[in-house]
N, C-alpha and C positions, 0 to 999 in steps of 0.2 A: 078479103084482104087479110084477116086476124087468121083465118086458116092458112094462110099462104106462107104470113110469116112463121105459126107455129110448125109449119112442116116445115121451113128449112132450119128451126132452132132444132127440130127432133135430127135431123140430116144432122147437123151441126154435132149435136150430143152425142150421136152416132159414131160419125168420122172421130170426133177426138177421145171417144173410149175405143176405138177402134185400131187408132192410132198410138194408145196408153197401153192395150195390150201388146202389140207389134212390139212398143220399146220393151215392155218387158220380159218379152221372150227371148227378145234377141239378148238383152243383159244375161237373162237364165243359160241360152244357149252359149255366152262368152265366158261366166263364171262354170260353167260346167267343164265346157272346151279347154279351161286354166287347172281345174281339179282332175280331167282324165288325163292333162300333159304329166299335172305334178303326180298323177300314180303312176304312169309311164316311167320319168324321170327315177323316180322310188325304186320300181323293179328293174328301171336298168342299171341304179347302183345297189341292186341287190346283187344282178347275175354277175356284172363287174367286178364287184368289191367280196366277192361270197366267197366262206373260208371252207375247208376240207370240213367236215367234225372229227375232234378229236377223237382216240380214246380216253378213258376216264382211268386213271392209274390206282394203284393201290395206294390208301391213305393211314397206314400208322400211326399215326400224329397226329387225324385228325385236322390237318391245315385248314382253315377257312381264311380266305381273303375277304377284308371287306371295303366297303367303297370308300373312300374318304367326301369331306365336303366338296372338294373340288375334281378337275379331269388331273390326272398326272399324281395325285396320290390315292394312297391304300395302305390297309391297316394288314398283316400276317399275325395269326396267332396260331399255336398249338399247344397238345395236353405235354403233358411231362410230370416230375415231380417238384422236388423242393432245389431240386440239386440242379435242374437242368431237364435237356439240353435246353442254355441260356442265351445260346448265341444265332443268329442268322447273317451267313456269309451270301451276297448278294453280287451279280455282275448280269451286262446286258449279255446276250450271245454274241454280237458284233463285238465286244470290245473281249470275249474268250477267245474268239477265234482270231482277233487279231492280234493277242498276246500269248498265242498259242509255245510261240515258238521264240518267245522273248529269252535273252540273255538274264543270266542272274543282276546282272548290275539295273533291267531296266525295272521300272513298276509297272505290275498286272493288275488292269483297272476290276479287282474285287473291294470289295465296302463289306465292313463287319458290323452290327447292330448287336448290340447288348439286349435283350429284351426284357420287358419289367412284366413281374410274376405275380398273379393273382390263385390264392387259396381257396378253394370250391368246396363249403359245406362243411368246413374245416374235419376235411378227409388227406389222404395223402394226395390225391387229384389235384393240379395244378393251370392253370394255362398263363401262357406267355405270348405278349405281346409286343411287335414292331411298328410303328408309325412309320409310311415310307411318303417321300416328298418329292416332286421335282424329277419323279421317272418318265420318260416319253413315252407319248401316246402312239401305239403300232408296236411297239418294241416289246422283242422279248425277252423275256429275265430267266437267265437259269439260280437256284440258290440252295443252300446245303443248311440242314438243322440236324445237328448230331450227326448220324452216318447216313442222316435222310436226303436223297436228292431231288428235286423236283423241278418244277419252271411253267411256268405262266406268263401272259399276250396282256399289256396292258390297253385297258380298251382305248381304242379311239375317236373320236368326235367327226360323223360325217354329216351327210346331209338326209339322213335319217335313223334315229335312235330307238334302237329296239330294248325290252326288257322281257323278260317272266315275272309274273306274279304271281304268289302263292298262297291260299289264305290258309286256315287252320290247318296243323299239320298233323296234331294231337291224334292218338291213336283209343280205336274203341274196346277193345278187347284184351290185347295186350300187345307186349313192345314190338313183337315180331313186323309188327303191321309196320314199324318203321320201314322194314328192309323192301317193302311193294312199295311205300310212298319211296324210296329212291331210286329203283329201280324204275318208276315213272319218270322222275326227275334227270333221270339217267337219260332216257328215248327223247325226254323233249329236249336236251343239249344237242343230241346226236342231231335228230333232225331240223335244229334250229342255229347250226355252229356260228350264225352271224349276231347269236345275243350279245349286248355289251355288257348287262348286269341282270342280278337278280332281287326280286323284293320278294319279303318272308311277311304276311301280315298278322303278326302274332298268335300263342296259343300253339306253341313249339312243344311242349308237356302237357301232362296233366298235371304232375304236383312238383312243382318249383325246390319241393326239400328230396327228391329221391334225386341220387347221380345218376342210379344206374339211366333213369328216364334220358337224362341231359346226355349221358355217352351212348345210348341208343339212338336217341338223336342224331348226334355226331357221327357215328360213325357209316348211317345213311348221308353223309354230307360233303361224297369227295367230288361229286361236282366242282363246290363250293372251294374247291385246291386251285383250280382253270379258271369259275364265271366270278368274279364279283359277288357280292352278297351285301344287302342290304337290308332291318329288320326295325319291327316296333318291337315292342310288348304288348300281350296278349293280358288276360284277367286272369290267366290260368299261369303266368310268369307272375304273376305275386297283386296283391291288390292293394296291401297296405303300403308295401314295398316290391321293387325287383330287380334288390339287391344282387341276387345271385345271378339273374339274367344280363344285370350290366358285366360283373366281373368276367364273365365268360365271354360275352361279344366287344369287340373295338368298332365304339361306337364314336363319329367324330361330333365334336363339338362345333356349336358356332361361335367366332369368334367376334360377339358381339357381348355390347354391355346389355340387354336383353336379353341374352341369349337362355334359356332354364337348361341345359345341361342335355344329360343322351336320354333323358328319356324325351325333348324336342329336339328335333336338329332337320336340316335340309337340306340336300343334294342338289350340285349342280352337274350337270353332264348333257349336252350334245343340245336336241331342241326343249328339255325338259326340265322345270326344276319340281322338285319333288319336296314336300313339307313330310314330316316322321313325327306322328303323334302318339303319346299313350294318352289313350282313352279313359284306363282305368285310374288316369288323376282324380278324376270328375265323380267318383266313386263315394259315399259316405264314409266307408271304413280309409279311404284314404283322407278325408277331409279332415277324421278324428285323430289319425295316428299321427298327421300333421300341427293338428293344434285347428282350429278355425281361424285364426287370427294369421296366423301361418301361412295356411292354405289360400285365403284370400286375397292376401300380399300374394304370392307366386299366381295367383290366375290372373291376376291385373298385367304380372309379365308374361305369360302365355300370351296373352290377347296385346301385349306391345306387341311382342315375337311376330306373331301370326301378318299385324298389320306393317312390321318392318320386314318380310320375306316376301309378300305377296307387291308389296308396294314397290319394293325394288326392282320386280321382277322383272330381267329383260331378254325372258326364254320366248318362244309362242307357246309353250305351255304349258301349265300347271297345275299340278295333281297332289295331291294328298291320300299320305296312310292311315286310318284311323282303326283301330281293329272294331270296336264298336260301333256297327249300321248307324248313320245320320237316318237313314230311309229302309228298315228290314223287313220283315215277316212281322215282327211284334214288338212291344216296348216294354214285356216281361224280362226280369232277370236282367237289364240291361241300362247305358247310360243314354240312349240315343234320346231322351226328351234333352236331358242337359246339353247335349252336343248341338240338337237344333235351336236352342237357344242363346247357348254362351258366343257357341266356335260358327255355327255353319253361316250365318250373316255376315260374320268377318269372311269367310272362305269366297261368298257368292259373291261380295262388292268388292273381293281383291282381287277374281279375275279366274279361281279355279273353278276348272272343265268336269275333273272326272277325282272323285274319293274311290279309292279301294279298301275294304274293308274284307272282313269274317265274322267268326262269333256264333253265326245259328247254323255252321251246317249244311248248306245249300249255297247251290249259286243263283244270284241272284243280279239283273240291271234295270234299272230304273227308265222312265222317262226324264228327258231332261226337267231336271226344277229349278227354277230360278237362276237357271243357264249352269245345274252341273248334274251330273249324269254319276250316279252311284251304282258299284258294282260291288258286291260280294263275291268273295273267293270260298273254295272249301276244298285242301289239296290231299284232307290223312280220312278216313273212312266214317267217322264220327258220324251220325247223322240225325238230322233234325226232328223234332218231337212236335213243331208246329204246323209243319205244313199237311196239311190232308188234301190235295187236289184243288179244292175248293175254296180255299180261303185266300186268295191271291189281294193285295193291296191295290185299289187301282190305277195308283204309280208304276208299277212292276211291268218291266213289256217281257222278260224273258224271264224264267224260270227251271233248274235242272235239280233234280233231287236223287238221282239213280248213282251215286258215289262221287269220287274222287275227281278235280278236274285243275285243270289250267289256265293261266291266260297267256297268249302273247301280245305285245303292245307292239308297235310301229310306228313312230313319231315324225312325220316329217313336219316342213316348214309351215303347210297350211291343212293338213289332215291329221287324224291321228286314226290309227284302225288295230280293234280291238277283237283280237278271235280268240274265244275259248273251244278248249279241249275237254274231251272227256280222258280221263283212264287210260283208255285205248289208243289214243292221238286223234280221237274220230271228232270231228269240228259239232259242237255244241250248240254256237251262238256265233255273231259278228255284228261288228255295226261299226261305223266309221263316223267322227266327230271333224266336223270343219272350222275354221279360223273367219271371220267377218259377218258383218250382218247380211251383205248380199247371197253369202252359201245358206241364212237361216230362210231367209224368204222363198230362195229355191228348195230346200227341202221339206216348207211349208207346203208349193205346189205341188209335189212331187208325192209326201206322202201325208200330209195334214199334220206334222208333229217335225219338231227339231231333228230328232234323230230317224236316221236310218231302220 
């Protein structure tokens, strides 16, 4: 009888794990079925929605567009001197072409901006800047600086948001090396013409007080005339200060009573908001030339900041620039203890996926920790002094040390998929980050870890 009943309790225990796994395949097999629709969906508004590439024009001036906080504005600057050219005449194409042929008496919808001039190293080098507001997303802008003509596509918000990111860009040998890193830059527009912007993760120079570095810079940067551009600061853009680095980029603020100014700020566009941090706050020589008392008070508003941008948050997702690894090669010469313990707890409980970072040199991705997935960039030839083959963290699932690379990002509603490049365009790395706890389970089964 006691046998009788324990075989049908074993039958019993049997049937309903048996019936526990059935449900959860079939759940795995519906959240997978909902993830290969939404890549589907992705690359059909890829092929749909896909733009010619441009070419890349000649840049005199130096233009760099950059992104503002919100969709529909953007910052224009360029070099000049003291005198000028001070002005940017601005119009859509649709309203040139419709005023083509206007009478004197009617008005031609052109807009003039006065631009405000900033002195660089106090040389005769200048740059000038426009704050633009309220331009439509798709639309294109023609616009005149001095005898300059140009025109750029402001991006648009669809149902998947692509970026570039770039990590150090800093050259090893000497500035030439600028003209290969844009010239990279160059082939990844061309065969990416559906980017809507790009991120620079600091470490644009090596030394913050030479011009000629900041116009060898520049002038590998006429991408940066067409795509958007978005940037921190590096340690190698100033540590006590980066003074010089802000006066040359327009960089937008948050307009918030929190808010610490451009060396924080944060980007809203399409599925992504994006946190912009300098790292090198966190630095000693920054804490000294601040004051401690100083410094202190502004880090108690960094970590409001942090927890009013993440808490707001109502993208599917969000990422952060930090130039210094939260998770590197090593914790020499660098702030990542400080990071992991002031900023990255606020980062994980506010709901960021993925930090992109630079700094050592290599590229480098994490496993997920504490549900964020850390990637180093490394885009100018510089290369790392720590990695020897062997010494890999074992957090690190991917690792490239062979020069200069890329990433592209992908943003949709419920994935996000992230492929790095080498140099060449040759695909490096990939892995694809999902939205919900049911995609963490399925890719538990799948491959025993969060990530792909």
């Amino acid at each position: 009888m006691e046998k009788n009943r324990a075989g049908r309790n074993r039958r019993r225990v049997i049937w309903i794990g048996m019936l526990a796994l059935a449900g959860i395949l079939v759940i795995a097999a519906v959240i997978w079925n909902g993830i290969r629709q939404d890549a589907a969906q992705e690359n059909l508004a890829t092929k749909t929605g896909q733009q010619t590439a441009e070419e890349v024009p000649e840049n005199p001036l130096q233009i760099i567009l950059s992104m503002g906080a919100e969709p529909g504005s953007l910052s224009i600057s360029w070099k000049g001197d003291a005198a000028g050219p001070e002005a940017l005449q601005i119009a859509g194409i649709a309203e040139i072409e419709n005023t083509a042929n206007a009478g004197d008496g009617e008005e031609r919808m052109v807009e003039s901006f006065a631009g405000k001039k900033e002195r660089i190293l106090k040389s005769d080098y200048y740059r000038w800047h426009v704050r633009l507001t309220g331009l439509a997303q798709g639309r294109e802008y023609r616009y005149m600086i001095g005898g300059f003509e140009g025109s750029f596509r402001v991006p648009q918000e669809s149902d998947v948001t692509r970026f570039l990111y770039l990590g150090d860009v800093q050259f090893q040998e000497s500035m030439e090396e600028y003209e290969d890193w844009g010239q990279m830059v160059r082939r990844a527009y061309q065969e990416h013409p559906d980017l809507d912007f790009a991120v620079i993760g600091g470490d644009l120079v090596n030394s913050p007080g030479e011009l000629s570095q900041w116009e060898a810079f520049l002038e590998a940067c006429d991408v940066f005339a067409k795509l958007p551009l978005a940037t921190v600061a590096g340690n190698h853009e100033g540590v006590h200060s980066n003074y010089t680095y802000q006066k040359l980029f327009a960089l937008p603020d948050d307009a918030e009573e929190d808010q610490s100014g451009e060396e924080f700020y944060s980007l809203d566009f399409g599925n992504v908001r994006m946190l912009m941090m300098d790292s090198s706050f966190l630095t000693e020589e920054r804490r000294q030339s601040m004051g401690k008392d100083a410094w202190a008070k502004e880090e108690q508003r960094v970590e409001a900041w942090i927890r009013s941008r993440t808490g707001s948050c109502e993208k599917p997702w969000l990422a952060a620039v930090i130039h210094h690894p939260v998770y590197g090669m090593h914790d020499e010469d660098t702030v990542s203890p400080q990071i992991r313990r002031l900023w990255a707890p606020l980062l994980e409980t506010g709901g960021v996926r993925i930090v992109f970072s630079g700094h050592q040199h290599l590229y480098q991705r994490t496993r997920s920790i504490h549900g964020v997935v850390y990637l180093m960039g490394n885009s100018g030839q510089r290369k790392s002094r720590f990695f020897h083959g062997n010494n890999l963290p074992e957090y690190t699932q991917q690792i490239y040390d062979r020069g200069a690379n890329y990433q592209i990002v992908e943003a949709g509603a419920r994935r996000l998929k992230m492929t790095s490049y080498n140099k060449k365009g040759l695909v490096i790395d990939e892995t694809v980050l999902g939205r919900g706890l049911l995609f963490h389970i399925l890719e538990f089964f799948r491959s025993g870890q969060v990530i792909m």
